[in-house]
C-alpha positions as CSV (number, residue, x, y, z in Angstrom):
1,X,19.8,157.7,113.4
2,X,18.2,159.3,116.7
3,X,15.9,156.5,116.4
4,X,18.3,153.8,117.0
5,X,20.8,155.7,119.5
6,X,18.5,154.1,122.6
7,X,20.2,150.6,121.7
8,X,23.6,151.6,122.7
9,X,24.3,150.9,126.2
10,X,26.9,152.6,128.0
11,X,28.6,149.0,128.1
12,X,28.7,148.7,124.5
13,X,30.6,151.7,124.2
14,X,33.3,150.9,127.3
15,X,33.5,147.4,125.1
16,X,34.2,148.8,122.1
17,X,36.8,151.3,123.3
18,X,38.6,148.8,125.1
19,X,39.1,146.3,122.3
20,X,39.8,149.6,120.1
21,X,42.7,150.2,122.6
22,X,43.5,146.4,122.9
23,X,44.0,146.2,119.2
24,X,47.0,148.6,119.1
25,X,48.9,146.1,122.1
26,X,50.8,143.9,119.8
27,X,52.5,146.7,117.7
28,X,53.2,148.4,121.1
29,X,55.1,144.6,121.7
30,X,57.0,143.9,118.4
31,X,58.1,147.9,118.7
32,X,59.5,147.1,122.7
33,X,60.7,144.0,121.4
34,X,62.8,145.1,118.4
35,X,63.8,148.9,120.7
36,X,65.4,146.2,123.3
37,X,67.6,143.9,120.4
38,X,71.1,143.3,121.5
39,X,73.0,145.5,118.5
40,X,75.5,143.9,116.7
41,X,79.1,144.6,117.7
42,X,80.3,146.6,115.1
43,X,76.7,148.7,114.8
44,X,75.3,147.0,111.4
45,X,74.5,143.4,110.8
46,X,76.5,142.0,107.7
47,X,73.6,141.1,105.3
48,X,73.8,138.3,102.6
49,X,71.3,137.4,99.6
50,X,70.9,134.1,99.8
51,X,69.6,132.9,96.2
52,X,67.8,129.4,96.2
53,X,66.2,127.3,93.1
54,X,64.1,124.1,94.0
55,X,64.9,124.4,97.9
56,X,68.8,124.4,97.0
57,X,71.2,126.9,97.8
58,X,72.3,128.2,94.5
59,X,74.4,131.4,95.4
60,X,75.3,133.7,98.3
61,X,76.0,137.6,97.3
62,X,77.2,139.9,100.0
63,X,75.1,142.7,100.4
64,X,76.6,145.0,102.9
65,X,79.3,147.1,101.5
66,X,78.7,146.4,97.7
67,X,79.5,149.0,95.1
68,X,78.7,149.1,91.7
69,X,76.0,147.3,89.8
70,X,76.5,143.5,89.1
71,X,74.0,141.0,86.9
72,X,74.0,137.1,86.2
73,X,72.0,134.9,85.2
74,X,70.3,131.7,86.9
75,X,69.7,128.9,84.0
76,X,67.8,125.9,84.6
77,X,68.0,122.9,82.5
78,X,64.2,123.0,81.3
79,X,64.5,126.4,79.8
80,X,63.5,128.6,83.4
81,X,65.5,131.9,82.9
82,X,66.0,134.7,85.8
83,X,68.5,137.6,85.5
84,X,69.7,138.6,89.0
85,X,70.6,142.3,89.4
86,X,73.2,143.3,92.4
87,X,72.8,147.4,93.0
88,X,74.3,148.8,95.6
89,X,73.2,146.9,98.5
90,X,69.6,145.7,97.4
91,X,69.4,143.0,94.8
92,X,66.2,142.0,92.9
93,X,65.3,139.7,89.4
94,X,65.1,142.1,86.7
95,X,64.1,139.8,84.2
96,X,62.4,136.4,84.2
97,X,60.7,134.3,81.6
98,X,57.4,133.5,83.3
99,X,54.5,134.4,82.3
100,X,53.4,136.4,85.3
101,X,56.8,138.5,86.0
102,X,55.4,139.0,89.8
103,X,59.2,138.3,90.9
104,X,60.0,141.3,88.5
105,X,57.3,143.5,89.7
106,X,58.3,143.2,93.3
107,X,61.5,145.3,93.1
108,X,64.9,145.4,94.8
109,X,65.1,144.2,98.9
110,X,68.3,145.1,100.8
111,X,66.5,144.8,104.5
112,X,67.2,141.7,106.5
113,X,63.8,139.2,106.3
114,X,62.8,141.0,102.8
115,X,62.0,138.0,99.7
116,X,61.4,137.8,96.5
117,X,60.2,134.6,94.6
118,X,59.2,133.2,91.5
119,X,57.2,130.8,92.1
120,X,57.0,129.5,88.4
121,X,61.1,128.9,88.7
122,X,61.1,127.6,92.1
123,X,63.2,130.9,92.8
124,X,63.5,132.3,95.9
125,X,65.9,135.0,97.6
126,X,66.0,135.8,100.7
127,X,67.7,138.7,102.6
128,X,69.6,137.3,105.7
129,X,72.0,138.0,108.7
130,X,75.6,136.6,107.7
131,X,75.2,134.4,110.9
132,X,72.4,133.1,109.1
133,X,69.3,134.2,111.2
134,X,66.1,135.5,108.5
135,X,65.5,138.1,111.1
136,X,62.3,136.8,112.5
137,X,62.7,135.9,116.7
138,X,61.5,132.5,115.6
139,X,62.6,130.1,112.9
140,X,59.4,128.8,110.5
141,X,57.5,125.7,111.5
142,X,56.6,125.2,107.6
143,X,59.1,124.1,105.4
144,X,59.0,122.6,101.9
């Protein structure tokens, strides 16, 4: 190791600590960003799970302030099966008839932004503000 030590230059090292330090700026952003939010007037956003098959809305369930434990089903005319479990204030797909039950393995959401989809179904549910906002600052450029 000695051997090699001669190729380090003291400007490697002032290089490599800076971009070390440089590397921590964005969470040191998105943490002054999200500090400085405006808060919602009565202290907590009211979130909604907003359940979608094929790019159309297929159900809203109110997620802030539910009680008890509520399941349905979402049938699709060529045999696609999800069972959607409300618990508490998360919800997630507790069954599905895919083959690779990803959708079931991801587990309950209740924060605003969170999703789970099954891609084999086209099933997708997203976690949102009741104004509608996803939670991101910025709406996606991407959509299907």
């Amino acid at each position: 190791m000695k051997k090699y030590f001669y190729m380090v230059k003291r400007w490697d090292i002032i290089i490599i600590l800076s971009l070390c330090i440089l590397s921590f700026l964005p969470i040191a952003i998105f943490s002054y960003v999200k500090a400085n939010e405006p808060a919602p007037a009565n202290g907590k956003k009211e979130l909604v799970a907003v359940i979608s098959v094929d790019s159309k809305e297929y159900k809203t369930v109110t997620l802030t302030g539910h009680k008890g434990t509520e399941s349905f089903d979402v049938k699709q005319p060529d045999g696609h099966t999800n069972t959607i479990e409300v618990s508490g204030e998360e919800i997630r797909i507790s069954k599905a008839n895919c083959n690779d039950q990803v959708c079931v393995r991801t587990g309950a959401i209740d924060k605003q932004g969170d999703t789970v989809v099954c891609l084999p179904h086209k099933l997708v549910i997203e976690v949102k503000a009741s104004d509608g906002s996803s939670g991101d600052a910025d709406d996606p450029i991407i959509s299907s």
